[in-house]
C-alpha positions in Angstrom: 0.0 0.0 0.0 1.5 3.0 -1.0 0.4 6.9 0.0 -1.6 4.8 2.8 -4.2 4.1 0.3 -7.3 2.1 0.7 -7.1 2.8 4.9 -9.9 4.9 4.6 -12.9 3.1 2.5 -15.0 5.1 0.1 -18.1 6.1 1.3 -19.7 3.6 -1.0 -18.0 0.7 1.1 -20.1 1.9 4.0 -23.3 2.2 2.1 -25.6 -0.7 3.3 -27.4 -2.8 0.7 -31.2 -3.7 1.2 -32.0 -1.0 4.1 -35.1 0.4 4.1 -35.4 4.2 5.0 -37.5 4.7 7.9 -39.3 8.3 8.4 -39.4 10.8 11.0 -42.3 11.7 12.5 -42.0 15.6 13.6 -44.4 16.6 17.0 -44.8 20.3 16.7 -46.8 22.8 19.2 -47.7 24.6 22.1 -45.4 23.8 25.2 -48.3 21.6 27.2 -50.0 20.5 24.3 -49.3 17.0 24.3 -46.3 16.6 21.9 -44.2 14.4 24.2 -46.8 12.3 25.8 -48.7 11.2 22.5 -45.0 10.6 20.5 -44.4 8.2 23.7 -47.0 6.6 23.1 -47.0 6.0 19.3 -43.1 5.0 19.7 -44.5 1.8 22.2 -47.2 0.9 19.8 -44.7 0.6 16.5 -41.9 -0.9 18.7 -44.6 -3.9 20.3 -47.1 -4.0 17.2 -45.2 -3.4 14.4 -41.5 -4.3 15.2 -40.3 -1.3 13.9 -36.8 0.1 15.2 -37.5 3.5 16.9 -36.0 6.4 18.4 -37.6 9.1 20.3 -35.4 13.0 20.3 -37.9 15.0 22.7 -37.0 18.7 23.6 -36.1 18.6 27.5 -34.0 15.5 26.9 -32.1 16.9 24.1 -31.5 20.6 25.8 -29.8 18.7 28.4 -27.5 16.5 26.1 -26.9 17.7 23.0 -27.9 21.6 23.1 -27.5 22.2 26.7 -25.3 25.7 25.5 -27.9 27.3 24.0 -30.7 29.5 24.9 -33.9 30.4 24.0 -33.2 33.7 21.5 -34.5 32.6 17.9 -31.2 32.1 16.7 -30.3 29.7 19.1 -33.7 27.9 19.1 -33.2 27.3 15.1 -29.8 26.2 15.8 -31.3 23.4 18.3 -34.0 22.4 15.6 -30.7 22.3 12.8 -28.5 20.0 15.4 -31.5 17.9 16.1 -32.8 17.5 12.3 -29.3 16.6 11.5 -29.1 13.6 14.0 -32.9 12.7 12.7 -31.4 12.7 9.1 -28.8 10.2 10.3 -30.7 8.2 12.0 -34.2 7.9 9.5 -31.8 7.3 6.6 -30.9 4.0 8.4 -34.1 2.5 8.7 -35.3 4.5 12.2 -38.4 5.8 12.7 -37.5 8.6 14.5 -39.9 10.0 16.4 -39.2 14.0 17.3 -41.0 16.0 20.1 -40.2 20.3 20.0 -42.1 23.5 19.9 -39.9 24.1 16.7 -41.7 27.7 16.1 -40.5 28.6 13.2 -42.4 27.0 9.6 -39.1 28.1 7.9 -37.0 26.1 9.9 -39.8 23.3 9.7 -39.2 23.4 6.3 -35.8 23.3 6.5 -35.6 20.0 8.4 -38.1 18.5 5.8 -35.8 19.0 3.2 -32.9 17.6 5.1 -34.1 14.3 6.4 -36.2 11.3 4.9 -39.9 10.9 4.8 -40.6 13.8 7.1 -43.9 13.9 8.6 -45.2 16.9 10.1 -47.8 16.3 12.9 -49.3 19.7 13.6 -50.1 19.0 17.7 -52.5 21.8 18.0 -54.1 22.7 21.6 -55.0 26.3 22.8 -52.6 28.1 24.8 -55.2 28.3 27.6 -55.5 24.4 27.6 -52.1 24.1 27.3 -51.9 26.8 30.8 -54.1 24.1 32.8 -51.8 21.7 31.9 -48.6 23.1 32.9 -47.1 21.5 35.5 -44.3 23.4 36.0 -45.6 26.7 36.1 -43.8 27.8 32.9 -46.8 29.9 31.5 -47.3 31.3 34.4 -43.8 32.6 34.8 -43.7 33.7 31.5 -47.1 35.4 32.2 -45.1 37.2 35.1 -41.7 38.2 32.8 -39.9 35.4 34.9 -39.1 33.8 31.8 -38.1 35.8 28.2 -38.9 34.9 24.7 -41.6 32.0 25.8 -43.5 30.6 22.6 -47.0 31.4 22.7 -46.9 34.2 25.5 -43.3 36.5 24.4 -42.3 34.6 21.2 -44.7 33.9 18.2 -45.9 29.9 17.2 -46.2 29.9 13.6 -48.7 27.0 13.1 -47.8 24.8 10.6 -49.4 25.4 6.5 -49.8 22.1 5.7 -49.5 19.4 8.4 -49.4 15.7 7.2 -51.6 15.2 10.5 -53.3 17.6 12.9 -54.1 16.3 16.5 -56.7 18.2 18.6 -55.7 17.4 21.4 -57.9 19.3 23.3 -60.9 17.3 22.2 -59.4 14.3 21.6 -57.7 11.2 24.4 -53.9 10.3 24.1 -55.5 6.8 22.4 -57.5 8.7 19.7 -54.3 10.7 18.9 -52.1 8.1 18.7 -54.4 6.0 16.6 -55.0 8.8 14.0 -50.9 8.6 14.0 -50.9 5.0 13.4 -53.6 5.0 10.6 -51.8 7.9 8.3 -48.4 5.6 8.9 -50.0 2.3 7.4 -52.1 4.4 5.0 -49.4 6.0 3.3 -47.2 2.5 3.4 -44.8 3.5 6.1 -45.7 0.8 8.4 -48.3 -2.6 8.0 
């Protein structure tokens, strides 16, 4: 071997034959609306019902890991949405179903992360912010009512709901079950899963 050739294979070496690409399913709303609790429960049913290989990336856990030195200015926020919608990419290209829990404000970044990773999926988890107040456990709308917290979607900082959702859950008028099975159906009815 000469020039150390051939220690480092091309990237077609590493391309795997026969893989199917999985999909990303992308939560998006209203802190309190439900994002987190319905993707939990749609990740159980594909991983018992389905066998499918799955991954959840859900806001809290991923500030604490992966984007734990950022804040909350819009610059920052897009730049968690671009760190997280590159690790989706890597992940749903390899046969994951990735299933992806943020706020994610902004429809341009949105869109962005639609064009970057495969089968995107946008599920529009729509609840009004008053709903979502009663639901707040840890009293983050109310803080942000009180100036406590800056820049705080839907109180100091705009939601801009999504244009056209693959799949809008009321979750206001509808149960954690009739969300996730409304989930489930648009995945077999568009071929993702059977």
């Amino acid at each position: 071997m000469k020039n150390n050739e051939h220690i480092i294979p091309s990237e077609q070496h590493w391309e795997k034959e026969n893989i199917e690409e999985g999909f990303v399913l992308w939560f998006t709303g209203l802190s309190g609306s439900g994002k987190s609790a319905v993707a939990e429960r749609v990740a159980i049913v594909l991983e018992r019902e389905y066998d499918e290989l799955v991954e959840r990336l859900d806001g809290d856990i991923v500030r604490q890991h992966l984007t734990y030195d950022l804040g909350f200015s819009k610059e920052d926020r897009d730049m968690n949405i671009e760190r997280v919608s590159y690790v989706a990419k890597l992940l749903s290209r390899n046969g994951v179903c990735v299933l992806s829990s943020f706020i994610s404000p902004y429809i341009e970044r949105r869109n962005k992360t639609r064009d970057m990773v495969t089968n995107f999926i946008e599920v529009f988890v729509k609840c009004p912010v008053e709903v979502c107040e009663q639901r707040d456990v840890k009293g983050l709308y109310k803080k942000a009512r009180e100036g406590i917290i800056k820049n705080f979607t839907g109180i100091s900082d705009p939601y801009e709901e999504p244009e056209n959702p693959e799949i809008v859950l009321d979750t206001d008028k509808e149960s954690i079950e009739e969300s996730v099975q409304i989930v489930i159906d648009h995945l077999e009815k568009q071929g993702y899963i059977g």
